[in-house]
C-alpha positions in Angstrom: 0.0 0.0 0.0 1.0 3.2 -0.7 0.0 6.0 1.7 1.6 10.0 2.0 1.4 11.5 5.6 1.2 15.1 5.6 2.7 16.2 8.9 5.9 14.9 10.6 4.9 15.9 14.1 4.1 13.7 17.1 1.3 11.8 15.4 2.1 11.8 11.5 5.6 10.2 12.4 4.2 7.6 14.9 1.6 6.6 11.9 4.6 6.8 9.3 6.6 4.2 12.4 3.7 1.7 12.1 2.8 1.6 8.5 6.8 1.9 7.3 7.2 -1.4 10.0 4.4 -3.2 8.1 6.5 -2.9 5.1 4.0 -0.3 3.1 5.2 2.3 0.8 5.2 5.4 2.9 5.9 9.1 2.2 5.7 12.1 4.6 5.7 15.7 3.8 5.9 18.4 6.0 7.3 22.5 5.3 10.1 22.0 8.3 13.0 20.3 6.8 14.2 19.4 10.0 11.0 16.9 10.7 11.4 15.3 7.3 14.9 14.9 7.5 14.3 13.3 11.5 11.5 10.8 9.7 13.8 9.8 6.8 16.8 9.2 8.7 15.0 7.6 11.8 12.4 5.3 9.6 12.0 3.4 6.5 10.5 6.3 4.4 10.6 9.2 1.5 10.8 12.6 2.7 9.3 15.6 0.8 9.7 19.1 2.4 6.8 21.6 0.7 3.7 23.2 2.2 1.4 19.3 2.0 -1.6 21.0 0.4 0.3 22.4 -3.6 -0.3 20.3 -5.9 3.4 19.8 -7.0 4.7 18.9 -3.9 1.8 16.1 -3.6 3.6 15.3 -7.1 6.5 14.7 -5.8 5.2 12.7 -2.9 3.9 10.1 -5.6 0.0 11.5 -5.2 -1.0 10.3 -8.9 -0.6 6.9 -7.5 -0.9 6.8 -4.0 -3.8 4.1 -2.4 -4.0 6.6 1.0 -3.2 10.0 2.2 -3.8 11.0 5.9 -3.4 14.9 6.5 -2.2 15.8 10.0 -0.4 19.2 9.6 -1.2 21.2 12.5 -3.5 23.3 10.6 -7.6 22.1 9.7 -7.3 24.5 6.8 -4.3 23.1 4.9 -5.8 19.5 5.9 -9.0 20.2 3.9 -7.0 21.5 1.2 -5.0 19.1 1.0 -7.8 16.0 0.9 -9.6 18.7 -1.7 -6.5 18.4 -3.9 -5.7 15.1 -3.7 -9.5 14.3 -4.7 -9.9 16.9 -7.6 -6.3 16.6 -9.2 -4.8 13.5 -8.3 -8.0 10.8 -7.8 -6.1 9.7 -4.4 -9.0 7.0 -3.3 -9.0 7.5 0.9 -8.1 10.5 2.5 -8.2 10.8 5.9 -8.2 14.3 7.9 -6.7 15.5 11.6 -9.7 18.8 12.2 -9.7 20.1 15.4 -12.5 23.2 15.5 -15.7 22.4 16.8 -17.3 24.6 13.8 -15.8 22.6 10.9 -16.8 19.5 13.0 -20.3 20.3 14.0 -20.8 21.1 10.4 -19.4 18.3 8.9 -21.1 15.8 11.9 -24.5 17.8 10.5 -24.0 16.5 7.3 -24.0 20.1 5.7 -20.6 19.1 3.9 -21.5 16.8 0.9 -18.8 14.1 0.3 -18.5 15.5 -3.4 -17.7 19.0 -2.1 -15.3 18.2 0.7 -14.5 14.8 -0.2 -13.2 13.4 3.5 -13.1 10.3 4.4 -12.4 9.8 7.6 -12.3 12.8 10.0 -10.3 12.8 13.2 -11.0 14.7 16.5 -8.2 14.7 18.4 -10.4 16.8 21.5 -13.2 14.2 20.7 -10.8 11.5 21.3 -9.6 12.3 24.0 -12.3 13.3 25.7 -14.0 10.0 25.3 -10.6 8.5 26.6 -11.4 11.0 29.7 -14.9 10.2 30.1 -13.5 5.8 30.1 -10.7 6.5 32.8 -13.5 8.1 34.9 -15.8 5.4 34.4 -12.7 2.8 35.9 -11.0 4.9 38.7 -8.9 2.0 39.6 -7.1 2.3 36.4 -4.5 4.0 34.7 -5.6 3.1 31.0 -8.6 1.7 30.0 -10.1 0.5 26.3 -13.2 -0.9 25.0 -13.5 -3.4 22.8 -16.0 -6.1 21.0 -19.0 -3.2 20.9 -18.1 -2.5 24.7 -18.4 -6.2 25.9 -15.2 -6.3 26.7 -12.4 -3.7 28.4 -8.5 -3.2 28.6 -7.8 -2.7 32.2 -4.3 -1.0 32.6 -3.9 -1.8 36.7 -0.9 -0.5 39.0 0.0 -3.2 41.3 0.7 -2.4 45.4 1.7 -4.1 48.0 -2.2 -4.3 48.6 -2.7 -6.8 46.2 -4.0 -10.2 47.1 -2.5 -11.8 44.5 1.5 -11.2 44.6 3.9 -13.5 44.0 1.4 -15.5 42.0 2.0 -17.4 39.0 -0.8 -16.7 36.4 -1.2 -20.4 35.9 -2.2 -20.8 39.3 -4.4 -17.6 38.9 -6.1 -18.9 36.0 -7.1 -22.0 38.4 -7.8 -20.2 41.5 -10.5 -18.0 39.3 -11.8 -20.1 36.7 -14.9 -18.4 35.9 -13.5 -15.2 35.6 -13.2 -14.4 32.4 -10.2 -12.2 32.5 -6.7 -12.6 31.4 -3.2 -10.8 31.8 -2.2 -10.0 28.7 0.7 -7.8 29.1 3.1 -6.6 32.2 5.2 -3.6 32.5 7.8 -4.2 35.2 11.0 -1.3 35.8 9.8 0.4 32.6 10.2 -2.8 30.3 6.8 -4.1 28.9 6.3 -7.9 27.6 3.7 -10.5 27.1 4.2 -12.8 30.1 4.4 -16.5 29.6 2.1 -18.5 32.0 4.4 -19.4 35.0 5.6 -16.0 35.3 4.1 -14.1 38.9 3.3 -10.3 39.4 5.0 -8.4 42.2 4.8 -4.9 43.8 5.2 -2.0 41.5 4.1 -3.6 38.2 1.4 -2.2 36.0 -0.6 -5.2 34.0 -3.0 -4.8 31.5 -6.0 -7.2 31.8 -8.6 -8.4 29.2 -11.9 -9.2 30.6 -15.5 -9.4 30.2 -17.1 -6.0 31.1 -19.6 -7.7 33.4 -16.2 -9.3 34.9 -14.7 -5.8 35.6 -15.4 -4.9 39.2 -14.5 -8.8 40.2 -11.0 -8.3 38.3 -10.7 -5.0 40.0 -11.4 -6.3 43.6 -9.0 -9.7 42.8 -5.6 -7.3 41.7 -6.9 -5.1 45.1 -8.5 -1.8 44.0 -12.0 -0.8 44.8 -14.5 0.2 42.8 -16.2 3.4 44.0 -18.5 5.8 41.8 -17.3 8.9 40.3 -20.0 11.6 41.5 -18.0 14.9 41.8 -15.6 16.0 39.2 -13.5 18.7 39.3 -12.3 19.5 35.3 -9.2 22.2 35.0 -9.2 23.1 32.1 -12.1 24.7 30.2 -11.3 24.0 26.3 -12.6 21.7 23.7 -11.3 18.6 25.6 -13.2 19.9 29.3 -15.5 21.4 27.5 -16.5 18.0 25.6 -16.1 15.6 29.0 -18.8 18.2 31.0 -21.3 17.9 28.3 -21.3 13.6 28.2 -21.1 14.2 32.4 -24.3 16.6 31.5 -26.3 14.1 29.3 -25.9 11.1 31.7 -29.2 9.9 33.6 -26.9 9.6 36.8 -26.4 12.9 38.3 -23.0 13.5 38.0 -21.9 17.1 39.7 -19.1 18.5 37.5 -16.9 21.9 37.6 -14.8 23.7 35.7 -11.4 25.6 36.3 -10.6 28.0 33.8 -8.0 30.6 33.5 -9.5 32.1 30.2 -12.1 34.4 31.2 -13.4 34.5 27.2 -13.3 30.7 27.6 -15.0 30.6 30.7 -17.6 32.3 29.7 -17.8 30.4 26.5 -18.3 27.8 28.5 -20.5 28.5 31.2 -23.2 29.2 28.1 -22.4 26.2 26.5 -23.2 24.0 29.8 -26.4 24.1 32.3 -25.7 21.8 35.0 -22.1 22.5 35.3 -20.5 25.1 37.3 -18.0 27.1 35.6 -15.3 29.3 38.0 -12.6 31.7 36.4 -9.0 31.1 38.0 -5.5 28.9 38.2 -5.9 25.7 38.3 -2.8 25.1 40.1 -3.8 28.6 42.9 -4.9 26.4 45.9 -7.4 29.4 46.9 -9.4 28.5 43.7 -9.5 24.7 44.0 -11.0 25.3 47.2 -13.6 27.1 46.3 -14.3 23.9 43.7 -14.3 21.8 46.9 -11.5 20.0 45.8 -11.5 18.1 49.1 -15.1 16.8 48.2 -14.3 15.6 44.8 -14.1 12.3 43.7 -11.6 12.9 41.3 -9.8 15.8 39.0 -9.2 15.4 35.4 -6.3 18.5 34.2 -6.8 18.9 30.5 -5.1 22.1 29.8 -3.3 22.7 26.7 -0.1 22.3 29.2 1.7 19.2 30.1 3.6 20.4 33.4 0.5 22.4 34.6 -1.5 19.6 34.2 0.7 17.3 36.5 2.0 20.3 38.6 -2.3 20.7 39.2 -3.0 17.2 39.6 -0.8 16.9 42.1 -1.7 20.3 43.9 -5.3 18.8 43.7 -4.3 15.5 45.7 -2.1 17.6 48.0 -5.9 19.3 49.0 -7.7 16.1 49.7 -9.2 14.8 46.2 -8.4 11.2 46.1 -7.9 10.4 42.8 -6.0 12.9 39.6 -5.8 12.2 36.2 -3.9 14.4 33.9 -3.5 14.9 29.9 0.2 14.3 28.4 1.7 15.0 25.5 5.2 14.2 26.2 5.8 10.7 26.7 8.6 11.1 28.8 7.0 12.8 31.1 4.7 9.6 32.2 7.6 7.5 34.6 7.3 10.3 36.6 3.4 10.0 37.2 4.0 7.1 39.9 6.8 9.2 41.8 4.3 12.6 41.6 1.1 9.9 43.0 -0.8 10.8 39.8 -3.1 8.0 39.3 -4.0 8.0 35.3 -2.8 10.2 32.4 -4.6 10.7 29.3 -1.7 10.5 25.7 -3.5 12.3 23.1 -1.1 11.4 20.7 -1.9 7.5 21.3 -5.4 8.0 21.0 -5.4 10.1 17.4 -2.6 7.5 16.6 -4.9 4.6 17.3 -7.8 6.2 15.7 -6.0 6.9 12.7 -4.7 3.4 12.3 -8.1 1.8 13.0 -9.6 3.4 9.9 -6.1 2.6 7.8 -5.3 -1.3 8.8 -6.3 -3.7 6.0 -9.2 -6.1 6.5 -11.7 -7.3 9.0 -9.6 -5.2 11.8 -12.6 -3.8 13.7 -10.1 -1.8 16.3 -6.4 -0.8 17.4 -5.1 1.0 20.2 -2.1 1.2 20.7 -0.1 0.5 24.3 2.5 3.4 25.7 5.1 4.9 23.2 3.4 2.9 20.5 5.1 -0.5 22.2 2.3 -2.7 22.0 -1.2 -3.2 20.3 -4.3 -4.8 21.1 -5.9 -5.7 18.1 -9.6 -6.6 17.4 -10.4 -8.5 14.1 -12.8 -10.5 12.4 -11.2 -14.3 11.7 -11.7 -14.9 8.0 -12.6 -18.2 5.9 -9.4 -17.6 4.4 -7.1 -17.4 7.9 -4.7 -20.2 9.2 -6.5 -19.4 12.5 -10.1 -20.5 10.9 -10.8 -24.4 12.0 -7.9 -24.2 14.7 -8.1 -24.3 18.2 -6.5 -21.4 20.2 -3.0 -24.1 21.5 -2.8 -25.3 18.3 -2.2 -22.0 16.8 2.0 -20.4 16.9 1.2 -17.3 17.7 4.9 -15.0 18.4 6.2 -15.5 22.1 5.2 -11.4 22.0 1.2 -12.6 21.4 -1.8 -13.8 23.4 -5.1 -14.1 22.8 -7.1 -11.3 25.1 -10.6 -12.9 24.0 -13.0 -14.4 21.9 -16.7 -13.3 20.7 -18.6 -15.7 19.1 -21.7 -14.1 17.8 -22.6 -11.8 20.8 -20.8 -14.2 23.6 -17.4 -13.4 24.6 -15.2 -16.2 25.8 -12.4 -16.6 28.3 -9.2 -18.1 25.6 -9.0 -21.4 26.7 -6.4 -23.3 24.7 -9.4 -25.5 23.4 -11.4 -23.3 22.4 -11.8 -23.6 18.5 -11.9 -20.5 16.6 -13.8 -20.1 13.5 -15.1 -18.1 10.3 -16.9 -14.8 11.2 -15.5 -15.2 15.1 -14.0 -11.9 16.5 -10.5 -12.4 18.3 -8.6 -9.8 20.3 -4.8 -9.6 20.4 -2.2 -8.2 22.6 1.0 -8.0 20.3 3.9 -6.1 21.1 4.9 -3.7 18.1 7.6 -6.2 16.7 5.0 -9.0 16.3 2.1 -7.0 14.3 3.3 -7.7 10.9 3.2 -11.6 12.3 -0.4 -11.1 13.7 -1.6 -9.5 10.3 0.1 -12.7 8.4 -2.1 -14.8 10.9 -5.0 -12.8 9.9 -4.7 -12.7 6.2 -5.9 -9.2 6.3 -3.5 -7.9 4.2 -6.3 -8.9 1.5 -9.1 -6.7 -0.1 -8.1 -3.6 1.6 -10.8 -1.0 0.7 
């Protein structure tokens, strides 16, 4: 496949890493030579430097033939350009387009943009994303990540181990047998900043962070076994008053459970943009980080604070400040990925990448096949990966032990029409069954072989 990414920032190179590991035909083009020259040198890929949205630069990035392009400049404007001209001049047959403002959205989510006059794809929110990301770590409070899957039968549970945990110094063979009707399984562990798929004798200990598969009816048992309680999130504190905030109080506003929410925001334009946008939700003008104003939000009385500025360090720096005050639970929005080992050290429960959500977005709309969902696992490490088997797979007719999956692969769960299964090694997968994978980034080329869904792309 051949596919030109417009952008060489955080998310276009991150795309350009997957696809160029999966062996497609990648270009990217951005107007910094510095960021084409970093993606060129760093990955297997072309490099064009030009302004994405002129026709002769597209040229040159080999738009007359190109199966894909994906525009994630940093500005909307240039993105719809650039989809207009690779429609009208160079017949490009999927384009897919980063737009962040809300007026361009709510206009093309109204339908008041005809295909044949904006012709787009696939549009991407990254503030939509990550809001719904926001609105799924408040909904699991004992987590620090948390993913649906299988039409939200089933969940990623990203869970921080303590010394509180029941089940230490247990091998998850013996956890398997202790809990046999749970339908839950480890599928990946992070331990001193390395993260692997861990073979079945291997025991969890203080200070690791597991992701779980598991039934969403099985979530609050899993939750209870690994020692977190569940508890309901009823007063939110929100710092941060833009699109993101702004998106997470409206969902908390259209719930039948009363959920009280408030808003910290230093804008005053934006805080009163806001506070006519909302009608349940409080709105107050201030710092998010001045301790004066988080009182005033009872930050004490919260059940949790979610910090979704547009800053990474006053996001932590006000998660913390909001802990130091009494709320019990903090969850901030970061860019940086280096800045995440230092969540544990600052006691900043879960963190919010915006970059991994557009990049998993994005790439659920670009992999080939029955792939149904993606998201993708820290600095684009790992993926869990939810696809249809086919007639045509090597996994059709096989049971699960009989497949050779990579030692970097297990099986998270299975959904047989609208039942999802625990991934017992006899369990017999077949034609029109749903499988999740967790794969670790090496492996997915290997997972996609498996699948066969490298066939009948569009």
């Amino acid at each position: 496949m051949k596919v030109i990414i417009c952008g060489a920032g955080q998310v276009g190179w991150q795309i350009a890493r997957h696809l160029s590991g999966e062996k497609n035909d990648v270009t990217v083009v951005d107007m910094n030579p510095d960021l084409v020259r970093r993606a060129s040198d760093t990955l297997d890929v072309r490099g064009v430097s030009g302004f994405a949205s002129y026709p002769d630069v597209l040229d040159r990035a080999g738009a007359r033939d190109a199966d894909m392009i994906i525009a994630a400049t940093h500005s909307d404007e240039v993105n719809m350009v650039t989809c207009q001209v690779a429609h009208s001049v160079f017949s490009v047959p999927r384009k897919i387009a980063r737009l962040r403002a809300q007026s361009y959205l709510d206009a093309i989510y109204a339908d008041l943009y005809r295909r044949d006059h904006l012709p787009i794809d696939v549009v991407i929110s990254p503030e939509r994303e990550v809001a719904e990301a926001a609105l799924q770590r408040l909904a699991a409070p004992a987590t620090f990540d948390t993913e649906s899957f299988m039409g939200g039968r089933a969940q990623l549970l990203g869970i921080a181990l303590d010394e509180h945990c029941p089940v230490l110094n247990t091998g998850l063979r013996q956890l398997n047998d202790l809990f046999m009707t749970l339908r839950a399984i480890v599928v990946g562990v992070r331990r001193e900043g390395r993260l692997f798929a861990p073979e079945p004798d291997d025991q969890l200990y203080d200070g690791d962070q597991i992701y779980v598969f598991t039934h969403s009816e099985d979530v609050n048992r899993t939750l209870e076994i690994f020692g977190k309680a569940t508890k309901k999130q009823e007063r939110i504190v929100i710092i941060g008053g833009g699109n993101v905030g702004l998106g997470v109080a409206k969902a908390l506003e259209s719930r039948t459970d009363r959920v009280r929410a408030k808003i910290i925001e230093r804008s005053r334009a934006r805080a009163e943009f806001a506070a006519d946008s909302l009608t349940r939700t409080i709105v107050l003008h201030g710092d998010g980080m001045d301790m004066d104003i988080l009182q005033e939000a009872s930050i004490d009385r919260a059940d949790a604070v979610l910090a979704v500025t547009d800053d990474d360090k006053t996001n932590m720096l006000a998660a913390v400040r909001a802990k130091a005050a009494g709320c019990p639970m903090s969850i901030a929005l970061v860019n940086d990925p280096t800045l995440v080992p230092l969540m544990g050290h600052l006691d900043i429960d879960a963190y919010i990448n915006p970059r991994a959500t557009t990049v998993s977005s994005i790439l659920r709309h670009i992999r080939h096949g029955r792939v149904r969902a993606i998201y993708s696992i820290g600095d684009a490490e790992a993926e869990v990966i939810e696809a249809q088997v086919l007639g045509t797979s090597s996994l059709a007719g096989r049971m699960i032990r009989d497949v050779e999956f990579p030692e970097g692969v297990l099986v998270g769960a299975v959904m047989k029409g609208d039942k999802v299964m625990k991934p017992m090694g006899d369990l017999r997968l077949e034609e029109g069954d749903v499988i999740a994978l967790f794969s670790m980034a090496k492996d997915v080329p290997e997972v996609e072989r498996l699948l066969q869904v490298q066939i009948d792309f569009f």
